[in-house]
N, C-alpha and C positions, 0 to 999 in steps of 0.2 A: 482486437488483440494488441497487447502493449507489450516493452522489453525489460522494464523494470526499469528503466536511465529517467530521471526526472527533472524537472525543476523546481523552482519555490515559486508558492505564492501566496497569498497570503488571505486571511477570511473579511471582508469588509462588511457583512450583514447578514442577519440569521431572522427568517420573517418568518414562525411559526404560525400554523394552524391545524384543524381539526384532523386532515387528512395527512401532515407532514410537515417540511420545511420548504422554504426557498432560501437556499443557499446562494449567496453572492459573492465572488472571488476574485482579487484583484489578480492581475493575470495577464500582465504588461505583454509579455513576450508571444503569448499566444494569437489573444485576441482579434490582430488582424489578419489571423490565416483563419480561425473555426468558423462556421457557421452553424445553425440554430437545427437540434437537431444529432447535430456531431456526438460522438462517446467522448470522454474526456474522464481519466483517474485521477481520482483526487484520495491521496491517501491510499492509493489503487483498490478503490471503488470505482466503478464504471457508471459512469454520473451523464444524463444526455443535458446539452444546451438547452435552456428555453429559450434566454434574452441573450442581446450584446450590447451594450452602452460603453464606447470608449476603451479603458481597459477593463472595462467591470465583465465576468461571465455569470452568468445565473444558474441557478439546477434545482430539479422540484428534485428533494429526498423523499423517500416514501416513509414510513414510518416503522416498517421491517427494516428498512437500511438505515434508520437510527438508532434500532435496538440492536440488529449486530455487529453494529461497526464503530470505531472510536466518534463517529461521528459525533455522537451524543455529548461527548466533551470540548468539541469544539467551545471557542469564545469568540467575539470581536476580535479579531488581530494575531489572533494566531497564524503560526507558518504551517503552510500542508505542503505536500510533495506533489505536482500534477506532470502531467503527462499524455500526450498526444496521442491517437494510436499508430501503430507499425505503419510507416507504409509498404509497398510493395516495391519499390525502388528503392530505398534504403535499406541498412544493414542490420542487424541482430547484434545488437551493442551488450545485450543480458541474456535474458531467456524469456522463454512466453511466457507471459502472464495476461490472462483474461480478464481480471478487473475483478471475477469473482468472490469478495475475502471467505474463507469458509471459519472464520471465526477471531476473537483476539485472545491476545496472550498478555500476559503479563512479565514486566522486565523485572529480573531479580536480583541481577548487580550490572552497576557500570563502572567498567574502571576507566579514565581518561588521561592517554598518555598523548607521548608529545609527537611520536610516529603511528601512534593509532588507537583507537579504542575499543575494548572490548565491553561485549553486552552478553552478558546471559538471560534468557529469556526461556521462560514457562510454559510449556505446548499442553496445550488439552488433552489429557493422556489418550482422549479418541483418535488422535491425528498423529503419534509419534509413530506410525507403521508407514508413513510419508516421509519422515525424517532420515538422509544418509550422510555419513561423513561425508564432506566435501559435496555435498549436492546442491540444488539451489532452491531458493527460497526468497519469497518478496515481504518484506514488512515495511509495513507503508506504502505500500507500490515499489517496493526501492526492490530491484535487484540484486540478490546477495549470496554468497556461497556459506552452507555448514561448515563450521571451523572444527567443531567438538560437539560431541553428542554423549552426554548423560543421565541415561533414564529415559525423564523426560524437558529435560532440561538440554538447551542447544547455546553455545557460543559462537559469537559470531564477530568477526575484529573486521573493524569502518579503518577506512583509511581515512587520511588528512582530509583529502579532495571531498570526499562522501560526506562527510560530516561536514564542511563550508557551503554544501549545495543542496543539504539537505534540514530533514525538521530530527535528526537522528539527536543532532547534540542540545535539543533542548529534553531529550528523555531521561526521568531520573528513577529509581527504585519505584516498583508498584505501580509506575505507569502503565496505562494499556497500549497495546499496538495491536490494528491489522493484519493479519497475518493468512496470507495465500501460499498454498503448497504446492510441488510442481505437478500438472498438470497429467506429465508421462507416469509419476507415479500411482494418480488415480484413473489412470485408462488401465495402466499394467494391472491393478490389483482387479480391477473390471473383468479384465480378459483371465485371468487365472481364477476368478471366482466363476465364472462361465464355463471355464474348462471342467469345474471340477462337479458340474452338475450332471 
């Protein structure tokens, strides 16, 4: 389980084959605390360790997790978002997030100002019964609060900090994002679709 609070890192090598990829990530900061094996969100996909070399971390993608998830647009050198998972003595900095993405979205305006930026962003109309004002929501693994909700369409305003720590400000129109919904909302609709059988 992760909180949504991330950091960068960046993609050093992408070694396709038949079954998927091996994704390599340079990963300075992590590297000498994970071992092989470990969960690790990348882009908040829940990715396990194979290797470690140095700063480099490894991950076998499966080829379901490169059809549903931006992964597939990865390059050489790109910034992802990674992230450790929760521990049990530390704090709840965001909110859960499983690593799960249940799908992407598409950004449909970005406006970039000088205290903040806003993103409007495109939800699969199957997933807007997930969506509250002011609720939380993870895109890219990133931890973040609903600003605005219309239709299906959600705004969400990055602060200064979030956007220098993150891969938020290299998104531009028609990009795609990961996008994970809160968790409590899909137990609730569970629990009230249960009740009403």
């Amino acid at each position: 389980m992760f909180t949504g609070i991330v950091s960068e890192g960046f993609i050093k090598s992408i070694l396709p084959d038949e079954l998927g990829w091996e994704l390599v990530i340079d990963a300075a900061k992590f590297a000498s605390i994970v071992q092989i094996g470990d969960s690790v969100a990348i882009d908040g996909a829940c990715l396990s360790v194979t290797k470690i070399e140095g700063n480099y971390l490894s991950f076998f993608v499966s080829t379901e997790s490169i059809d549903k998830t931006i992964i597939c647009h990865y390059k050489v050198g790109s910034k992802i978002n990674i992230e450790l998972p929760m521990q049990p003595t530390g704090y709840l900095g965001g909110h859960y997030v499983l690593g799960h993405v249940d799908a992407t979205a598409t950004i449909a305006k970005v406006i970039a100002g000088e205290k903040a930026w806003f993103f409007t962003i495109t939800v699969p109309e199957q997933f807007v019964k997930y969506i509250v004002y002011k609720g939380s929501i993870a895109i890219n693994g990133i931890s973040l609060t609903i600003n605005k909700v219309i239709e299906n369409d959600i705004e969400l305003c990055i602060i200064p900090v979030t956007i220098s720590k993150t891969n938020m400000s290299l998104l531009k129109e028609g990009d795609n994002v990961n996008i994970e919904f809160d968790i409590l909302a899909k137990y609730t609709e569970q629990l009230l679709n249960k009740r009403e059988i």
